[in-house]
C-alpha positions in Angstrom: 201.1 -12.0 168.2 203.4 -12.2 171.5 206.4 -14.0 172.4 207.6 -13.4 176.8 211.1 -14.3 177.6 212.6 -15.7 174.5 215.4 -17.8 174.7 218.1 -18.2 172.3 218.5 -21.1 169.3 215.2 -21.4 168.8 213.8 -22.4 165.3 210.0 -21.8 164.1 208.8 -21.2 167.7 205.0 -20.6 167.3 203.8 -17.2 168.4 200.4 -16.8 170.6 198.2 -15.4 168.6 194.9 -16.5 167.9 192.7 -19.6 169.0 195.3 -22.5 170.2 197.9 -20.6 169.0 197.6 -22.1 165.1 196.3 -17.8 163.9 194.1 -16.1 162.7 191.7 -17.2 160.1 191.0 -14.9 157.0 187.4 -13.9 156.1 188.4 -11.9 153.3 190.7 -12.3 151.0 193.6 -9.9 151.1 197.4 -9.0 150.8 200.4 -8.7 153.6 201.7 -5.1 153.1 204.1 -5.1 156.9 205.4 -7.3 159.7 206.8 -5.5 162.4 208.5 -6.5 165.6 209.1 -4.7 168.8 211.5 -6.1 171.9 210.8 -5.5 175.5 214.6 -4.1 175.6 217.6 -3.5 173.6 219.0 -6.9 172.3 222.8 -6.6 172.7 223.9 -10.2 171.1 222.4 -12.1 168.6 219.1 -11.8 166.5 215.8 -12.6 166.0 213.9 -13.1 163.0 209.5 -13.2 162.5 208.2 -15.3 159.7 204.7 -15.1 158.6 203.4 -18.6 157.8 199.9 -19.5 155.6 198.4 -22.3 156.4 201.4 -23.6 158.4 203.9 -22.8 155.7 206.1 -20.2 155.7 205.8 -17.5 152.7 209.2 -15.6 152.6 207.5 -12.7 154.5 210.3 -11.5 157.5 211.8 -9.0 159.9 214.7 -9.6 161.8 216.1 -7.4 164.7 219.5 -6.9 165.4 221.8 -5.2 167.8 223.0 -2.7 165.2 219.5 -1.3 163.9 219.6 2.0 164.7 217.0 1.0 167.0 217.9 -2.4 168.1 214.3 -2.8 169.9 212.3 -2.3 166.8 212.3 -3.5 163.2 209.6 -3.6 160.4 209.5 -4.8 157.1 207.1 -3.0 154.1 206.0 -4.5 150.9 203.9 -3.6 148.0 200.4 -4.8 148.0 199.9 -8.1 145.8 203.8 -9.8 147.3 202.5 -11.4 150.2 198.6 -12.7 149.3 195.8 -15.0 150.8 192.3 -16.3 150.1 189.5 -16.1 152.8 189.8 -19.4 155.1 193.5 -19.1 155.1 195.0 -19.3 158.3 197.5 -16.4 159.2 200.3 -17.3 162.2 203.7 -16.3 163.1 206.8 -18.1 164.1 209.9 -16.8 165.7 213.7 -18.3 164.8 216.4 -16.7 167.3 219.9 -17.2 167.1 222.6 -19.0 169.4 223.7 -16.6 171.9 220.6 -13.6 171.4 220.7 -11.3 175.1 218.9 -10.6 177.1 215.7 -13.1 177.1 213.6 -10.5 175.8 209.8 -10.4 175.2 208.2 -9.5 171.9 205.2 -8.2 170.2 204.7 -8.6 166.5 202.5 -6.9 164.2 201.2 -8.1 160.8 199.4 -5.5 158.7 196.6 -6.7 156.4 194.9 -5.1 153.4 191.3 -7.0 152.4 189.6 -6.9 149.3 
């Protein structure tokens, strides 16, 4: 999933990923295990936050980025198999929420890591 230039106050921004944007569709069933995020460049005010939505509704699973990671460009999120599942013909997609006043308009790439069976 990719985001270019994002701008700041934005609010379930769909990512491009996918046919038309709406994700991926399962053909297995499976189970989240990470969501990871990485920025063009450092963001210096603000954040930005990745949810993973099924079906169109969001299911808890985030990352957010801030300027004080340790590494304010990228940020992951690991869970244990069986927290974050879906059923084959699920649609997987991503939105992005940023916050008022996030610098510099920075692009993103998002990963979502997938275990079928």
């Amino acid at each position: 999933y990719a985001y270019d230039a994002l701008a700041s106050d934005l609010t379930d921004e769909p990512m491009i990923g996918g046919p038309g944007s709406r994700g991926y569709v399962q053909t297995k069933q499976g189970t989240m295990v990470i969501l990871a995020v990485r920025a063009s460049e450092a963001i210096l005010t603000g954040s930005i936050t990745v949810s993973v939505q099924k079906n169109g509704v969001s299911n808890g699973f985030t990352v957010s980025l801030l300027p004080t990671d340790e590494d304010p460009t990228y940020a992951f999120n690991r869970v244990d198999p069986g927290t974050y599942n879906y059923a084959a013909g699920d649609i997987l997609s991503t939105v992005v929420t940023t916050s008022a006043g996030l610098t510099p308009a920075v692009d993103i790439d998002v990963s979502l890591g997938l275990v079928h069976g």
